[in-house]
N, C-alpha and C positions, 0 to 999 in steps of 0.2 A: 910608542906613538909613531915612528919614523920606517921599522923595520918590523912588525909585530909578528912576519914569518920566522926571523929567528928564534923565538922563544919557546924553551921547551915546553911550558904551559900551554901553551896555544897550541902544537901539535898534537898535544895531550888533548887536549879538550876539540880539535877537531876529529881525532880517532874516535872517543867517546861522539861524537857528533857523526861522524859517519854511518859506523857501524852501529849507532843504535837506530836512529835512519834508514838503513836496509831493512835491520831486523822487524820493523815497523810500516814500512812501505803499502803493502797489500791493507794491512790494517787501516793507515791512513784514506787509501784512494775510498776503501769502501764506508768509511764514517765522511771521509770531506762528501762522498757522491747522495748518500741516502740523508745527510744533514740539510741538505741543501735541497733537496725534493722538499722531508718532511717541514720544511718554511710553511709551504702551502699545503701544508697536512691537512685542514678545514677546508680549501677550496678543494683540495683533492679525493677528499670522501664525502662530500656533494655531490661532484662529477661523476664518481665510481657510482653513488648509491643509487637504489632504484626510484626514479625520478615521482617526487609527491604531489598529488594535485592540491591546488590551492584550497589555504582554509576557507571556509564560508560560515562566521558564527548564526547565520539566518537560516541558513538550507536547513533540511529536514531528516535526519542520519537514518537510515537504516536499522531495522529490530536485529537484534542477536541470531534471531529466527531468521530472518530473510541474507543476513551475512552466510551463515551456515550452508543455505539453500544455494546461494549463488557459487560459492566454494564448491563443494558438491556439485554443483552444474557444469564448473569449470573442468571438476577434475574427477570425472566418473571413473567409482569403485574404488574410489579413494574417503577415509570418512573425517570429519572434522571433526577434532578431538577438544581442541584448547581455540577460544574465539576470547580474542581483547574487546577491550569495554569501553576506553580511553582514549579520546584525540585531543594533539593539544596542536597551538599554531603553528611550532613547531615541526610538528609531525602530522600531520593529518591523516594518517592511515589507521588500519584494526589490523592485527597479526592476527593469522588463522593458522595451527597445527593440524598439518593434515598427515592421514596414518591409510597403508595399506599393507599389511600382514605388518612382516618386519622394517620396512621401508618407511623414511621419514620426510617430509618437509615443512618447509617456514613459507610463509607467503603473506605478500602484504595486500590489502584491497580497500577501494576505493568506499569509504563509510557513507558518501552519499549517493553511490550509481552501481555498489557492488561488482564493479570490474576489477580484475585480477591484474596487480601496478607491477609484481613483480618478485624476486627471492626478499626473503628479509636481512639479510648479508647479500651481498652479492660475491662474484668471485675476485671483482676488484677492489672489495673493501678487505676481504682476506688477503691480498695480495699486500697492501696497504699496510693491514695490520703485523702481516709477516715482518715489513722493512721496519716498521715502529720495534717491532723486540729486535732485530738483526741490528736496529741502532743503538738502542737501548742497554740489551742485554747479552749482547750474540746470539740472540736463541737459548740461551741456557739459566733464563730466567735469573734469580738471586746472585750465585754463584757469577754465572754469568757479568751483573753489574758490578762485580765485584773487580773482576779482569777486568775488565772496559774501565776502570779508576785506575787501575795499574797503565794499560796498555796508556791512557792518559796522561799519567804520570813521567812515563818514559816519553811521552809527547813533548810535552812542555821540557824535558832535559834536553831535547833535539830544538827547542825552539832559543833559551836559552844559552846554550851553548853553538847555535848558529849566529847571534848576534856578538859573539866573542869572536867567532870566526871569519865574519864580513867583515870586518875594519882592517883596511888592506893598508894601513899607512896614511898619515897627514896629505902627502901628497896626489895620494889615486881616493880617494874617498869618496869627493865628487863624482868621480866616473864609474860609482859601482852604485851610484843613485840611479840609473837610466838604461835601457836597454838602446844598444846603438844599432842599426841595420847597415847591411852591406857588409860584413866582416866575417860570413861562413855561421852555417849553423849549430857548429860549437861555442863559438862564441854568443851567438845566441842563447843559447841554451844558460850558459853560465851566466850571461846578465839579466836572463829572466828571475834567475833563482837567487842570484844574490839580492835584484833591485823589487821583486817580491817581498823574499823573505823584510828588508829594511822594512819597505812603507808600509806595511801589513802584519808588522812586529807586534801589535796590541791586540790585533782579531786574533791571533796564533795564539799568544799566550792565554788571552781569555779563554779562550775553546779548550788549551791544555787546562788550566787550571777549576774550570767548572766542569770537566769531564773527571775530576778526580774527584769533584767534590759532591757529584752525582752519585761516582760508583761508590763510592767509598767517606758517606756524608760523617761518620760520626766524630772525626777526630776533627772536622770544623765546626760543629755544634759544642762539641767539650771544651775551643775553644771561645766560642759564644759565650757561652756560660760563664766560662773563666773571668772574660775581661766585662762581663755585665751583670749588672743582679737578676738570677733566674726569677724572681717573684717579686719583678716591677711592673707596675703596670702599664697598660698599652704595648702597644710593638717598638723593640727593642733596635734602636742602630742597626747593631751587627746583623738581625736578623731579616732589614729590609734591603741591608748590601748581601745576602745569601739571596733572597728572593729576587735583587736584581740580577745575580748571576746566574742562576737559572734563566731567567727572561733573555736576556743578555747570549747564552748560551744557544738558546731554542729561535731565535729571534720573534719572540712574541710581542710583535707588532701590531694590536686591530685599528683595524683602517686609517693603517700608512703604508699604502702601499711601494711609497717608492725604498722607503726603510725594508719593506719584507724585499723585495729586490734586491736591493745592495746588499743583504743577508745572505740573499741565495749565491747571489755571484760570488761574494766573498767567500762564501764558503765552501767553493769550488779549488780555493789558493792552495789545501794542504795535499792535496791531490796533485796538482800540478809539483806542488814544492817536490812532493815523493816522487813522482816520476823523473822531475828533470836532475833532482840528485840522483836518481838513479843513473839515469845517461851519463850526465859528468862521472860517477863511478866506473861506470864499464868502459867508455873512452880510453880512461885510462889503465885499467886492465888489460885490456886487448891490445892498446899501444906498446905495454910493456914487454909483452909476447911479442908482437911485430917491429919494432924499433932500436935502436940503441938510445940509450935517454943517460942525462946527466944527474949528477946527485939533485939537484935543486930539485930538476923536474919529477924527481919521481918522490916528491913530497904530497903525493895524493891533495892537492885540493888547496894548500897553502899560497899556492903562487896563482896570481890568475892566469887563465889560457891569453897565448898569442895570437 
């Protein structure tokens, strides 16, 4: 409680904390950076898609026949192959497949004026959709979610095992709550990261722990089951605290916007946490090379900086 740098536990568990820390860094910035976009994953594949004109349940839609023609008018020597049937308020458009030799495209058009609105993907909703699997899955689909519950896993040991390693003693404990200015930007750096990591101890763990339970869902359903009867009815406890961590995870917020906010910002913290362990790491690398240092100080991390 008094000296918590002496104990070999603690060194132990900040090497574990370091070094898994590094080996996770890159991983972290690019899950804290694309978690934190995909918040506004909805507002942001509105914006990307090709902009729909307004329903009208009164207007007068367009024949199959006169969609085709307009297509075709748009896109000479091109033939319309595949014409949609369906508008809903949602969507108010007809997709039209168009074909020339081997050559393909998607296009979407205007069901009551026959003008050509735009691709039916666009190349910012693919873009979009790329970050959804890069967040997701790595890109490597199943497998993929699979690591992404590991890489998690090892998340949450760094977040865990960081709150063992912020308690600097009874007496300096207050002052690893705050980040203080004027004192060099080392010192900055170490009070962002410790007075981070404290107060945003709950968003970290949550993120670790619903990113394992994402990748790697079945051994929290076995224990679902376990502690509840599979064939009770209605929805089960356990299984509306799994759906809130997902929710909770993703920050599916609808229209609260200032909650999708504080999502996004927060979820900017494990990016920052990785980088600026980082720097605190290399500081002291490079000092060690360049300086004479005493046993204390070259306790990587246990002491806080001067």
């Amino acid at each position: 409680m008094h000296q918590p740098q002496t104990l070999w536990l603690r060194r132990a568990l900040f090497q574990v904390h370091l070094w898994s820390g590094i080996a996770i860094g890159l991983y972290l910035v690019m899950l804290s950076i694309t978690g934190s976009a995909l918040v506004y994953r909805i507002e942001l594949n509105a914006l990307l898609a090709t902009p729909r004109p307004a329903y009208n349940a009164g207007a007068t839609r367009l024949t199959t026949d006169q969609i085709r023609q307009a297509a075709e008018r748009a896109y000479p020597g091109w033939k319309a192959t595949q014409i949609g049937e369906r508008i809903t308020r949602r969507d108010p458009t007809i997709g039209v497949s168009l074909e020339r030799g081997a050559e393909k495209k998607e296009r979407l058009f205007n069901p009551y004026t026959g003008a050509d609105l735009g691709d039916s993907f666009t190349r910012g909703e693919y873009f979009l959709l790329w970050i959804v699997k890069l967040h997701d899955d790595l890109l490597f689909e199943q497998t993929g979610r699979f690591w992404n519950g590991v890489g998690s896993g090892i998340a949450t040991v760094v977040c865990v095992t960081g709150l063992v390693v912020w308690w600097p003693g009874k007496r300096r404990w207050k002052r690893s709550l705050q980040v203080k200015r004027g004192s060099g930007w080392r010192r900055f750096n170490w009070d962002l990261h410790s007075a981070m990591g404290f107060w945003l101890f709950l968003f970290l763990l949550m993120w670790g722990i619903s990113g394992v339970y994402l990748g790697i869902p079945e051994p929290f359903s076995n224990f679902v089951n376990y502690v509840s009867d599979p064939n009770s009815p209605g929805e089960r406890p356990a299984d509306v605290a799994l759906s809130w961590l997902t929710r909770l995870h993703f920050g599916r917020w609808r229209d609260q916007p200032v909650l999708k906010a504080v999502w996004a910002i927060v979820g900017l913290v494990p990016a920052v946490m990785a980088v600026s362990g980082v720097i605190m790491w290399w500081n002291r690398a490079v000092r060690r090379r360049t300086m004479n240092t005493t046993p204390d100080s070259r306790d990587a991390g246990v002491r806080q900086p001067t």
